[in-house]
C-alpha positions as CSV (number, residue, x, y, z in Angstrom):
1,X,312.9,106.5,97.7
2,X,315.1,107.9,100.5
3,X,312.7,107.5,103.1
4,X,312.9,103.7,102.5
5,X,316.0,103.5,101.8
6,X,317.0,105.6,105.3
7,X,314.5,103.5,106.8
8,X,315.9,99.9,105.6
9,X,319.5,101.5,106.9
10,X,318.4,102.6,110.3
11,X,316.8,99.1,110.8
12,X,319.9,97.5,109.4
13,X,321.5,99.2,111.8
14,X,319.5,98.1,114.6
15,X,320.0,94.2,113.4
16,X,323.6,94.8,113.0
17,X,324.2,95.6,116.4
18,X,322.5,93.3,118.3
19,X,322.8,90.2,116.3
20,X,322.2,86.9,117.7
21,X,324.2,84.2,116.0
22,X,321.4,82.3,114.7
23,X,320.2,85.8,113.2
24,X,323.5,86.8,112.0
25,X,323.3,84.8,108.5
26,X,320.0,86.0,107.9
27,X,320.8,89.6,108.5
28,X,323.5,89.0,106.0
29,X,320.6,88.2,103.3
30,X,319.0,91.0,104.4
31,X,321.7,93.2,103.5
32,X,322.5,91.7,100.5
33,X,318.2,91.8,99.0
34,X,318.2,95.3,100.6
35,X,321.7,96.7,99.1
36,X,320.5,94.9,95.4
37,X,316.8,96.9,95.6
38,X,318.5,100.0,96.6
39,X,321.5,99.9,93.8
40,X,322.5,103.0,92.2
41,X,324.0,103.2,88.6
42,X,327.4,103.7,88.9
């Protein structure tokens, strides 16, 4: 599990700093599924 989850960060990372604007919405989604799969219990 923190593999994946490091790896969805690191390539979030990449995405989120070198967005295009046309990309910029989906990256937003892809946050957003990515952050939901990965919740923790709080």
């Amino acid at each position: 599990m923190e593999t994946v989850a490091g790896f969805a960060g690191g390539l979030l990372r990449e995405l989120t700093f070198s967005p295009s604007s046309e990309d910029s919405e989906l990256i937003s989604v892809a946050q957003k599924e990515i952050l939901s799969s990965f919740k923790f219990s709080e």
